[in-house]
VEXPALO-678266 format. One line per 2 residues: number of its first residue (from 0); their letters; for each residue y negated, z negated, x of C-alpha. Coordinates in Angstrom, 2 decimals. Example, Ala and Ser with C-alpha at 12.3 -4.5 7.8 and 13.67 -1.06 7.14 Angstrom:
<nodes>
0) as) 4.50:-7.80:12.30; 1.06:-7.14:13.67 $
</nodes>
This chain:
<nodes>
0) xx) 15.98:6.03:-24.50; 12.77:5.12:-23.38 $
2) xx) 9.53:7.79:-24.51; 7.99:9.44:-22.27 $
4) xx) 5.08:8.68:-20.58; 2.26:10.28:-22.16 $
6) xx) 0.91:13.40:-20.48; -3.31:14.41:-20.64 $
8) xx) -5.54:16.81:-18.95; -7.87:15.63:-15.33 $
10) xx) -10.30:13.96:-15.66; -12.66:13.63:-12.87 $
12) xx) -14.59:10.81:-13.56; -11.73:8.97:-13.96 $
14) xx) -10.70:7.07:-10.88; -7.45:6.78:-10.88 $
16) xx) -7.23:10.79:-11.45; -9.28:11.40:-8.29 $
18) xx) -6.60:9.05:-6.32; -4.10:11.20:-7.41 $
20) xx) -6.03:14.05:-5.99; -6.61:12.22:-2.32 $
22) xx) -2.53:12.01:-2.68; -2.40:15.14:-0.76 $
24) xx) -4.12:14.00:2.12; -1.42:12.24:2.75 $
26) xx) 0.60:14.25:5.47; -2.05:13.83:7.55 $
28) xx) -2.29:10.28:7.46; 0.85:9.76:10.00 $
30) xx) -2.17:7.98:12.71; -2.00:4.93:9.90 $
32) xx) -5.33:4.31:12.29; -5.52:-0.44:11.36 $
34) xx) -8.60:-1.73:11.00; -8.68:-5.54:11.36 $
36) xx) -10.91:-8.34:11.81; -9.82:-11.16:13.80 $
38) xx) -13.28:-12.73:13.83; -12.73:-13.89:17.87 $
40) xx) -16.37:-14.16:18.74; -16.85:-16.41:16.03 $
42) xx) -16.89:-20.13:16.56; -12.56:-21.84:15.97 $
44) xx) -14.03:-23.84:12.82; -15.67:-20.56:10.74 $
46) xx) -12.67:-18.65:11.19; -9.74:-21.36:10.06 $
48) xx) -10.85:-21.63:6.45; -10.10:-17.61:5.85 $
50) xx) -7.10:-17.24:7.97; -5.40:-20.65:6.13 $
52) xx) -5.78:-18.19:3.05; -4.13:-15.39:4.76 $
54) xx) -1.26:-17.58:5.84; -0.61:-18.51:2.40 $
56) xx) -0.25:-14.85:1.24; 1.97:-14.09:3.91 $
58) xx) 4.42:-17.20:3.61; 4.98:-16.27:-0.39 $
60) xx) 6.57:-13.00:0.13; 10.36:-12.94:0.18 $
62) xx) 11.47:-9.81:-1.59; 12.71:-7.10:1.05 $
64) xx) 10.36:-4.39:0.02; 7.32:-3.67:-2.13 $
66) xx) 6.16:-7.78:-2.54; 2.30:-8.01:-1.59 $
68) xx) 0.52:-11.39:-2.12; -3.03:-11.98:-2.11 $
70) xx) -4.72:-15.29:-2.41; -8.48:-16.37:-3.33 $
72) xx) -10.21:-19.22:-3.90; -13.09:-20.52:-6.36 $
74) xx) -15.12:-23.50:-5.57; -15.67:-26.07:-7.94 $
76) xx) -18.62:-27.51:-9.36; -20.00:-29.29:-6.48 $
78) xx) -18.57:-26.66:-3.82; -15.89:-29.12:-2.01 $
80) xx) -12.76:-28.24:-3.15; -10.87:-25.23:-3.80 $
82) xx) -8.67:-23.70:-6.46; -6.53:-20.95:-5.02 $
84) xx) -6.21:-17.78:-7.35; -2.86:-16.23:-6.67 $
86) xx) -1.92:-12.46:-7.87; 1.03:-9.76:-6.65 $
88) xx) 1.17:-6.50:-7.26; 2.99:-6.89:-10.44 $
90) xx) 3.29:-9.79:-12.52; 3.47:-13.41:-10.48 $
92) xx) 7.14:-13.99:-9.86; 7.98:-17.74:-11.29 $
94) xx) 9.44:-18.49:-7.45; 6.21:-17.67:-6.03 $
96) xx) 4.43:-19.92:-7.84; 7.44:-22.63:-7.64 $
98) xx) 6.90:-22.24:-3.84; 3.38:-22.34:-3.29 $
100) xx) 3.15:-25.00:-5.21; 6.01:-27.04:-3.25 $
102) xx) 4.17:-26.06:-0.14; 0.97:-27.90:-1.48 $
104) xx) 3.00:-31.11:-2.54; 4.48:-30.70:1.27 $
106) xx) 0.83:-30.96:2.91; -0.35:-33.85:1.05 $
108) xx) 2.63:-35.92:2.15; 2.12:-34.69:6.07 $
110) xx) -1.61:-35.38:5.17; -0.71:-39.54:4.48 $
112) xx) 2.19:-39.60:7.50; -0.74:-38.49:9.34 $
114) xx) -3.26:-40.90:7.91; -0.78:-43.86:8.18 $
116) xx) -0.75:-42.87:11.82; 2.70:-43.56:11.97 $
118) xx) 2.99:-41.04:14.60; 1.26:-38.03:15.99 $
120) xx) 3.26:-35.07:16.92; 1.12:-31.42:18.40 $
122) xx) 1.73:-28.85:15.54; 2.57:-26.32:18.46 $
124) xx) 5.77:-28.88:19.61; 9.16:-28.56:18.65 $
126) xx) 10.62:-31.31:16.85; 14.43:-31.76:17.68 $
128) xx) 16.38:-35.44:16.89; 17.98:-36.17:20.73 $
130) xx) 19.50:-39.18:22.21; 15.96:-40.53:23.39 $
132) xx) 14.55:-39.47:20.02; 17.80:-40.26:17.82 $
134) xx) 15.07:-40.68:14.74; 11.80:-39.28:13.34 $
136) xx) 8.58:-40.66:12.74; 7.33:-39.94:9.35 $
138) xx) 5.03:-37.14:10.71; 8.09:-35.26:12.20 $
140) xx) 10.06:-35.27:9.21; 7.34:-33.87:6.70 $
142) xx) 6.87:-31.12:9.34; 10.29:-30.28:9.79 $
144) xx) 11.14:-30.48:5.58; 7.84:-28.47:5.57 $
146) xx) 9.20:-25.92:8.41; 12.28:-25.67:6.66 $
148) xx) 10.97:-25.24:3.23; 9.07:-22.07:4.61 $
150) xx) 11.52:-20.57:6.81; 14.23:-20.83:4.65 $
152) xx) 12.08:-19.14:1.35; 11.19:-16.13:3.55 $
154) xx) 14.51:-15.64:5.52; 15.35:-12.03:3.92 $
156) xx) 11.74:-10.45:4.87; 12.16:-12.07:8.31 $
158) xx) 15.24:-10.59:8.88; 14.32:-7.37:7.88 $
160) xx) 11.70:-7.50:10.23; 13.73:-8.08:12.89 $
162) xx) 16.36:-6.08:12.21; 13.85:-2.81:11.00 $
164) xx) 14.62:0.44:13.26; 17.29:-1.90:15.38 $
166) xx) 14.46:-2.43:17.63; 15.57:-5.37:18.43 $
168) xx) 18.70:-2.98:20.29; 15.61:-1.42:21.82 $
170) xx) 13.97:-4.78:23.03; 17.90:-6.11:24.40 $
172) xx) 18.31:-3.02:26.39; 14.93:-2.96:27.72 $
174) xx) 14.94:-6.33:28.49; 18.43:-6.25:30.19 $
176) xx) 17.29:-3.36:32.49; 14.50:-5.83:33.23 $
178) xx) 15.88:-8.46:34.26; 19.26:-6.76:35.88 $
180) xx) 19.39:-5.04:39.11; 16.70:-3.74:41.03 $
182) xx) 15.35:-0.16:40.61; 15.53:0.55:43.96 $
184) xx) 19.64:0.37:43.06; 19.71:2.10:40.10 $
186) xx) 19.36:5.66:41.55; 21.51:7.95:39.37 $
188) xx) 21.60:5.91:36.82; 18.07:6.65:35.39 $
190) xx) 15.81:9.40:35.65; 13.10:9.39:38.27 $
192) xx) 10.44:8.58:35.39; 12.70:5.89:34.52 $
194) xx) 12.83:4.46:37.73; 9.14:4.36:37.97 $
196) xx) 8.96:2.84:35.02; 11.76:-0.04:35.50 $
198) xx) 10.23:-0.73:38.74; 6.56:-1.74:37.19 $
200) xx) 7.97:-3.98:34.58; 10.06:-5.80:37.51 $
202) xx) 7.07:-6.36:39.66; 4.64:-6.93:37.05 $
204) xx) 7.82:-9.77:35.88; 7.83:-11.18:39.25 $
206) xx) 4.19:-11.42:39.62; 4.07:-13.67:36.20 $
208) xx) 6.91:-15.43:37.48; 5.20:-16.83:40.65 $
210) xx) 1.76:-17.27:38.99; 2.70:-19.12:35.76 $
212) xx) 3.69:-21.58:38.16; -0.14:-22.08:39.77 $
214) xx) -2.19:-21.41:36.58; -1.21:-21.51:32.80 $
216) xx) -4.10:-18.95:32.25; -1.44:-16.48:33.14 $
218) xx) 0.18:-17.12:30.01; -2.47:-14.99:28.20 $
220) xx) -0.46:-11.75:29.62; 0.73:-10.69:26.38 $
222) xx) -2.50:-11.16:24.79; -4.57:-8.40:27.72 $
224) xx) -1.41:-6.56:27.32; -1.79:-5.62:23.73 $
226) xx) -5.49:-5.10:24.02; -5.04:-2.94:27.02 $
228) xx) -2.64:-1.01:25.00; -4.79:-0.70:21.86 $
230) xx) -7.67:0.79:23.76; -4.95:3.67:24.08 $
232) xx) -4.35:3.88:20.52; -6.07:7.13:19.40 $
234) xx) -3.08:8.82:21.40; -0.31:9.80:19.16 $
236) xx) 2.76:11.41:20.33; 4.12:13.71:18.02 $
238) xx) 7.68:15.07:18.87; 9.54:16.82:16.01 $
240) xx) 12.89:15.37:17.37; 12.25:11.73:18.12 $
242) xx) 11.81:8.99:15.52; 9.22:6.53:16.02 $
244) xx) 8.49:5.09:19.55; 9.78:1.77:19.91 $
246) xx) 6.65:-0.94:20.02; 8.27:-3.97:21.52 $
248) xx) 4.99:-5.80:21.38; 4.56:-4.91:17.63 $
250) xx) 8.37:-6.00:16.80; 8.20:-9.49:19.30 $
252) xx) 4.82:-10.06:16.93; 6.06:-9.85:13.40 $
254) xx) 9.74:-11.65:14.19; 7.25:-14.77:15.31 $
256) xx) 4.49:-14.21:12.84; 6.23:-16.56:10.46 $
258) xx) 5.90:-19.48:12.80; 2.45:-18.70:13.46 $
260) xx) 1.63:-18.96:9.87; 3.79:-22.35:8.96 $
262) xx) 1.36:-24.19:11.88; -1.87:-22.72:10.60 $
264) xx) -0.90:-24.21:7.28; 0.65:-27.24:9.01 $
266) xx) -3.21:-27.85:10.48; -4.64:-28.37:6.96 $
268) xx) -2.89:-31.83:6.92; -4.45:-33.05:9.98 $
270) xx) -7.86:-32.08:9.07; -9.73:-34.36:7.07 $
272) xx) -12.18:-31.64:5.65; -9.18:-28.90:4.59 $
274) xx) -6.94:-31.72:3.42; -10.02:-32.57:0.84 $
276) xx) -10.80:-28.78:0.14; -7.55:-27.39:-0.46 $
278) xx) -4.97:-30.43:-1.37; -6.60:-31.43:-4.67 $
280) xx) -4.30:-31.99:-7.50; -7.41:-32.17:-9.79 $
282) xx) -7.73:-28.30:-9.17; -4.01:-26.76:-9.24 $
284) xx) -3.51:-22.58:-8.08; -4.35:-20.39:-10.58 $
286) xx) -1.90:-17.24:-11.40; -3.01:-14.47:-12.39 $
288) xx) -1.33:-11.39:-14.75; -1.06:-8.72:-13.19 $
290) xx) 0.51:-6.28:-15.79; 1.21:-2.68:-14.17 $
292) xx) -0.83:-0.33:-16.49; 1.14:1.76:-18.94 $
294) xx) 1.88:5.05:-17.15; 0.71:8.59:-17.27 $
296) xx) 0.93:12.27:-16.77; -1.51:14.08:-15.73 $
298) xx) -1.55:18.07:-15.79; -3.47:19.67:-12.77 $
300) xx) -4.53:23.04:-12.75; -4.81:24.69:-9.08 $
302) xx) -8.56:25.62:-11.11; -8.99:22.21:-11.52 $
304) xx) -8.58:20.46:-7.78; -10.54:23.43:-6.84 $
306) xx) -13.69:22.28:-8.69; -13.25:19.19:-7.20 $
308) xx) -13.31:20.43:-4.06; -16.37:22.54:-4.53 $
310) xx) -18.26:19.50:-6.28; -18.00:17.71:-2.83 $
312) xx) -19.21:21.02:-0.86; -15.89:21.95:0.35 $
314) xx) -15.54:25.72:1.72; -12.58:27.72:1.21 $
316) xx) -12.09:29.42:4.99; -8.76:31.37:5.60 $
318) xx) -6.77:29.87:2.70; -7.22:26.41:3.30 $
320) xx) -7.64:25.02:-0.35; -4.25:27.49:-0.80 $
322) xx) -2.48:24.74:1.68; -4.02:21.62:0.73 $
324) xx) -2.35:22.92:-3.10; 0.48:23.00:-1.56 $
326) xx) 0.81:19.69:0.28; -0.47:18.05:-3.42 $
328) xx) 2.97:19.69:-4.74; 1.74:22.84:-6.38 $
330) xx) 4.42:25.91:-5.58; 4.68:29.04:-7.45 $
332) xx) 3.22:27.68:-11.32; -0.33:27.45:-11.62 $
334) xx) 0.30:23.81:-12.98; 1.06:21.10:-11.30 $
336) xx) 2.16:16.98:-13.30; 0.70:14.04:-11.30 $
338) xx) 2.12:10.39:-12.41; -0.63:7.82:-12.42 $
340) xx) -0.95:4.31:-13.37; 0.24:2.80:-10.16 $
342) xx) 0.11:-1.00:-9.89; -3.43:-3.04:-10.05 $
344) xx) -3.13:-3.97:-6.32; -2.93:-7.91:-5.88 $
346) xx) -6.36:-8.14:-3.75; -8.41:-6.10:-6.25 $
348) xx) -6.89:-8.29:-9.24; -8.35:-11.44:-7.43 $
350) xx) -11.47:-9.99:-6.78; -11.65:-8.75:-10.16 $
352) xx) -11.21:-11.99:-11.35; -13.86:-13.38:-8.64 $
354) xx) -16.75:-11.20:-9.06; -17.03:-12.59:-12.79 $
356) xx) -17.27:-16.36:-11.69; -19.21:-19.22:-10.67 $
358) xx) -18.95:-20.42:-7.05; -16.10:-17.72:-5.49 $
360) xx) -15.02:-17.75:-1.97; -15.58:-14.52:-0.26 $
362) xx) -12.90:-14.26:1.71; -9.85:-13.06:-0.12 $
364) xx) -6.07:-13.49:2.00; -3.85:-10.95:1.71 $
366) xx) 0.17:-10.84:2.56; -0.67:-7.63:4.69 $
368) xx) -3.41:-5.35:5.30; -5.05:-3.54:2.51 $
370) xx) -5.20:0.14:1.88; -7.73:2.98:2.00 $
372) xx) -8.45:2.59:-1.48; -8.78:-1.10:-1.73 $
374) xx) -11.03:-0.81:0.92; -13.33:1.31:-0.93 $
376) xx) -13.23:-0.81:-3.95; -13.96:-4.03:-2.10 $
378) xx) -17.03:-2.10:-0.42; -18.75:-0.77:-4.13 $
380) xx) -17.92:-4.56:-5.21; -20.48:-5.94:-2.44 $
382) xx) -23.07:-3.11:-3.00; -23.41:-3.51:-6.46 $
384) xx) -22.70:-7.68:-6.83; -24.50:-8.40:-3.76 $
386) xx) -21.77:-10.53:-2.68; -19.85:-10.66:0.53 $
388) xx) -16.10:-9.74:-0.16; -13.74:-8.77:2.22 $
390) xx) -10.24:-9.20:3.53; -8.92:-9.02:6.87 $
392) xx) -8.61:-5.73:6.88; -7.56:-2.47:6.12 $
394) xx) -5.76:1.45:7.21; -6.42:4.26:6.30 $
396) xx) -3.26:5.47:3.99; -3.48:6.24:0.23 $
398) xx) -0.90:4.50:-2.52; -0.75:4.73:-5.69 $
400) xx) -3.47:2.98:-7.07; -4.81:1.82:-10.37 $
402) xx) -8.63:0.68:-11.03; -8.86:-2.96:-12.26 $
404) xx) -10.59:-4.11:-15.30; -13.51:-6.58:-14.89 $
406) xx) -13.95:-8.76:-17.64; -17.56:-8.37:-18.14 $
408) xx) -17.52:-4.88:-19.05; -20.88:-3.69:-18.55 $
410) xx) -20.72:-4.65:-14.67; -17.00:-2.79:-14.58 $
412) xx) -18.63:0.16:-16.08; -21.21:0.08:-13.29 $
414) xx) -18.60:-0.14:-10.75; -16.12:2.55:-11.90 $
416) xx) -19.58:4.66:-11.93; -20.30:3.15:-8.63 $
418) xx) -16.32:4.20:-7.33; -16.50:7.63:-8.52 $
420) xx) -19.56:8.49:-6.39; -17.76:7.08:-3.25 $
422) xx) -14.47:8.72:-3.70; -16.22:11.78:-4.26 $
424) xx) -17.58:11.36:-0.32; -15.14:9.83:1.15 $
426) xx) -12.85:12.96:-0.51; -15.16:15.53:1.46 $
428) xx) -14.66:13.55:4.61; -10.99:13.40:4.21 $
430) xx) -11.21:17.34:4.27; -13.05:17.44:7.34 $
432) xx) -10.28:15.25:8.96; -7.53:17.22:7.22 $
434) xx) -8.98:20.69:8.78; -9.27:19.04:12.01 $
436) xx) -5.94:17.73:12.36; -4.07:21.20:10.21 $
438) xx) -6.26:23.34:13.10; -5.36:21.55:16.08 $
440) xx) -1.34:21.87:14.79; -2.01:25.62:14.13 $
442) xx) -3.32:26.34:17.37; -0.44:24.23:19.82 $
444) xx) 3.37:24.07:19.33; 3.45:20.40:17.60 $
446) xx) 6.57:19.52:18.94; 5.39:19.59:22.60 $
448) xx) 1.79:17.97:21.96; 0.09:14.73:21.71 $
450) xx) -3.06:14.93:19.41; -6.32:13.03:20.49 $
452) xx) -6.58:12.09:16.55; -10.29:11.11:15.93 $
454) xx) -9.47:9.49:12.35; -7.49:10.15:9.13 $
456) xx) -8.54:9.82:6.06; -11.64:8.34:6.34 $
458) xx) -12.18:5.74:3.34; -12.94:3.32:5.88 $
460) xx) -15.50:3.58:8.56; -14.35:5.00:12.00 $
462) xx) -13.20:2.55:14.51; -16.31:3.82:17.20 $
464) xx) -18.97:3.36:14.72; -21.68:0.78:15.78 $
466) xx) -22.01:-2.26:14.11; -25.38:-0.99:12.36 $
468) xx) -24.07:2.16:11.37; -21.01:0.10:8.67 $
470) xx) -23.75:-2.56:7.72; -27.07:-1.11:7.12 $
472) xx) -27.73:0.11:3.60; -24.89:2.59:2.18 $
474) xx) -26.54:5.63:1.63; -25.28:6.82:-1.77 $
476) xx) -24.47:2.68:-3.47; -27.85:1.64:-2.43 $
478) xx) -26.98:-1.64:-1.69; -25.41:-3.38:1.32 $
480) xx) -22.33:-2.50:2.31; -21.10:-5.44:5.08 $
482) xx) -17.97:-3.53:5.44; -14.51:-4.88:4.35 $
484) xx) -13.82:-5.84:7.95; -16.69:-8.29:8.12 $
486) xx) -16.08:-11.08:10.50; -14.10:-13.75:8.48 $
488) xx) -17.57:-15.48:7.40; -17.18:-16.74:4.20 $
490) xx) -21.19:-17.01:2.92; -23.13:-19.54:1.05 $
492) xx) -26.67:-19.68:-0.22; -27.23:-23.39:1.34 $
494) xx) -25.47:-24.86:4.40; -24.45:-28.24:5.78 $
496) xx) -22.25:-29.83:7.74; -19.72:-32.77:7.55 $
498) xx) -18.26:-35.20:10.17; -16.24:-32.35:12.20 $
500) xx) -19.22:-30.35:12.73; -17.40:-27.67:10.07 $
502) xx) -20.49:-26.04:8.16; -20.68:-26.83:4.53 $
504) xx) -22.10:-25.78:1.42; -24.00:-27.36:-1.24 $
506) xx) -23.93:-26.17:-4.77; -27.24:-25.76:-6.84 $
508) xx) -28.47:-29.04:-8.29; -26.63:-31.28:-5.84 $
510) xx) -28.08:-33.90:-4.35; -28.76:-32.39:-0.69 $
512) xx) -25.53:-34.62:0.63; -23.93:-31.86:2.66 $
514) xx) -20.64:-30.69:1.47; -16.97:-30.99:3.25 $
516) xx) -15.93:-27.19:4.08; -14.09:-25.48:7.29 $
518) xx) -16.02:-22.26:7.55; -15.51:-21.59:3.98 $
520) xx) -18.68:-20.55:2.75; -18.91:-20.07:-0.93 $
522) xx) -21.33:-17.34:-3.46; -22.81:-18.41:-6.48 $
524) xx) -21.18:-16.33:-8.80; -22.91:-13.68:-10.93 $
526) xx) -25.73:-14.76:-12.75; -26.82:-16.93:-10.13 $
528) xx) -30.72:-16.91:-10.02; -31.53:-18.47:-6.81 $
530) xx) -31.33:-16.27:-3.15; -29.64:-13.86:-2.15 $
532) xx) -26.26:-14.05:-0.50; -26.90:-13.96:3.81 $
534) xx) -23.94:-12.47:5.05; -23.51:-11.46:8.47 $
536) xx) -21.21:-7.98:9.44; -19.47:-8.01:12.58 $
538) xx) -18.01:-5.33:14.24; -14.11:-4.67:13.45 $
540) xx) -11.88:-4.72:16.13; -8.84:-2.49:16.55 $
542) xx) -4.92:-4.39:16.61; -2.59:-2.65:18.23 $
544) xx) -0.83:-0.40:15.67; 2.10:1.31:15.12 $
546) xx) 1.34:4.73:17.52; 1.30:1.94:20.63 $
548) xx) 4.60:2.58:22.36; 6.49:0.77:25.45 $
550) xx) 6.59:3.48:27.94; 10.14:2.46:29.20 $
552) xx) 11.43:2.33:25.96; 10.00:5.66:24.64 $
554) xx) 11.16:6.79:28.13; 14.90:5.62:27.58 $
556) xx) 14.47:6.97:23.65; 13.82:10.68:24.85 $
558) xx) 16.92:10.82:26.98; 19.25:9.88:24.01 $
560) x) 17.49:12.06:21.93 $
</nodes>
């Protein structure tokens, strides 16, 4: 029989204690409020370099549940190619690397049908052998072995996706009301609401219908559909006796996401500059460890989360501390055992390994978005490095979490010093949300309310906040904090360009020639002597997120339930 895990007192400085702590915020974190940074108003060439890295991640997970991939980069010497640094949250299963490293070998022999030019097929066409086709050119059939290769690896997560909730049930019955009879004869058969509904979707389906035909810019309806629908996202319903509302949007967008990621991968072997940067064989992926730390018990007294509380000015009014005990777990014993030692998660491992070296890339891809506390990591890395990193973005829920180790131990020690200050604030503005939210549900019956939800727990900056307000100095780092929803902009210390009008970098000591690069711009490392890093924050924009709902469909939900 295995020993226990060993058990020892709080520890406040200790991060990974005070995550335990922000544990029992977590009932008020149902808003999961995403944060994510599409980069649109940047220029198509910037933003391809970062999102080919989050396609990467993505296309690597196959496990069901619980498999999170994250993907960096380093530069090499003269900044022009790119060695990928691959971690999961847990040590790097062999397939993983077996397929990423298949996918590679699959791009450079696209990249050389291309360059033969024995054909050239649109990455956005569908390749089928037909009696006026009966064979492919050499182009088709590396895309379709390469289409195969990673629809085939990621089958099981796909399917889950499609099958999670049965929304796709939701989506055929919605769909078949849609396109069936009229509403004007359905009277009787749905409620008035209903009908109002039903009769919308058909005219706004008929409208598309005639004016696809005259301009293709109708095609974007999806598109002002979803961002119409995300302005309306601070809105959450909250019904005790219905499960979630039913986001057909949401669902339609991660069944296809798959196929969006194969052809932003597919595009590296038709461009000249990303075949170059990221098809090397003289620089092959790097995998990291990723051991999960050695678990622990930690005893809590109700004393103890107390003086945490009061160290971040928190004021006990009408019990409230009393409650917040109780959501952390704590009943009628005055002590309460917290497990810690969660797993290193994959994005903080890479940047872990990043912060220490020469020439990283700035923008790390991850598999999905990152959490609350990643978030806050990633910011103390750029205040007290100096350096740019960010993923594409983050919400606002708490995991269990362990702090990384950074090899150079005297910069780790700053940042753990560094991460304790900011979980300390971000800690007293969780409480602020977690009394707003508790009063509003104490003063109305929650089961016949919908709660204008101005944040939850607020590791990340809120959604309305100007763009000066997340990138001017951080008040209590003293450094600059871009934000971990920057814009996508990788950043380097000197800029060029190369023959696709794709900006560049040049490593120190070159020879000015600019530099191949696709919006990939690329730090120094630390130690570097000369400039600082210029980075440019952009304001996150909101994705539609899990409390946007399909009115029909939430409509026909209620009357089953």
């Amino acid at each position: 029989m295995a020993d226990p895990p060993p058990s020892s007192s709080l520890h406040t400085t200790n991060p990974d204690h005070l995550v335990a702590i922000l544990q029992g915020f977590i009932n008020v974190n149902t808003p999961k409020r995403r944060r994510e940074s599409e980069g649109r108003h940047l220029k198509s060439l910037e933003r391809r370099g970062g999102k080919i890295l989050d396609s990467l991640a993505y296309v690597m997970v196959s496990d069901k549940d619980k498999q999170v991939v994250a993907v960096g980069a380093f530069a090499d010497g003269k900044g022009d190619r790119m060695r990928l640094v691959v971690s999961e949250n847990g040590r790097t299963e062999d397939k993983t690397q077996a397929h990423l490293v298949e996918i590679l070998g699959r791009l450079r022999k696209l990249s050389l049908a291309y360059a033969d030019k024995t054909g050239s097929t649109p990455l956005d066409t569908f390749v089928f052998e037909t009696p006026d086709a009966p064979q492919f050119t050499e182009p088709e059939s590396q895309l379709v072995a390469l289409e195969g290769l990673i629809l085939h690896y990621a089958w099981k997560k796909n399917a889950q996706r499609f099958w999670k909730r049965s929304q796709h049930l939701e989506f055929i019955e919605v769909a078949a009301d849609v396109l069936g009879k009229p509403a004007s004869e359905r009277v009787g058969e749905r409620t008035p609401t209903e009908l109002g509904l039903l009769r919308t979707l058909q005219s706004g389906l008929l409208t598309l219908r005639q004016s696809i035909d005259k301009t293709r810019g109708e095609c974007d309806l999806a598109d002002r559909i979803r961002r119409g629908w995300a302005d309306d996202n601070t809105t959450v319903p909250d019904n005790a006796l219905l499960g979630k509302a039913p986001d057909v949007l949401r669902w339609l967008s991660k069944s296809t996401a798959l196929c969006d990621h194969f052809l932003r991968i597919a595009s590296v072997a038709k461009s000249s500059a990303l075949t170059y940067m990221f098809l090397s064989e003289q620089t092959p992926p790097l995998f990291l460890a990723n051991p999960r730390p050695n678990a622990a018990i930690i005893s809590i007294s109700r004393q103890d989360v107390r003086q945490v509380l009061e160290a971040v000015q928190v004021e006990d009014d009408n019990g409230e501390i009393e409650e917040f005990l109780r959501n952390m777990g704590f009943k009628a014993g005055d002590q309460l055992e917290l497990a810690v030692g969660g797993p290193i998660h994959c994005e903080c491992n890479v940047l872990a390994a990043l912060c220490t070296g020469e020439r990283p890339v700035h923008y790390i891809g991850v598999s999905k978005l990152s959490c609350a506390v990643c978030d806050a990591y990633f910011a103390v890395i750029r205040a007290v490095t100096d350096e740019p990193f960010h993923t594409k973005g983050s919400h606002d829920q708490t995991t269990n979490w362990s702090c990384p180790t950074i090899t150079n131990l005297s910069l780790d020690a700053l940042v753990r010093e560094e991460f304790y200050k900011r979980l300390l604030k971000k800690l007293k503005e969780g409480w602020s949300t977690y009394n707003e939210v508790r009063r509003a549900s104490q003063s109305t019956d929650v089961s016949h309310i919908s709660v204008k939800v101005k944040g939850s727990l607020s590791l990340t900056a809120p959604d309305d906040l100007e763009l000066d307000q997340v990138s001017a100095k951080d008040d209590d780092l003293g450094g600059r904090d871009r934000g971990n929803n920057d814009s996508g902009r990788i950043t380097s210390h000197t800029r060029g360009t190369c023959g696709d009008g794709i900006r560049g970098v040049r490593g120190r000591g070159n020879s000015g020639e600019p530099s191949r690069g696709d919006g990939l711009r690329v730090g120094r490392g630390r130690g570097s002597s000369n400039g600082d890093s210029a980075a440019t924050a952009n304001s996150p924009s909101s994705a539609a997120g899990p409390g946007s709902t399909t009115p029909y469909a939430d409509a026909l939900r209620k009357r089953r339930s």
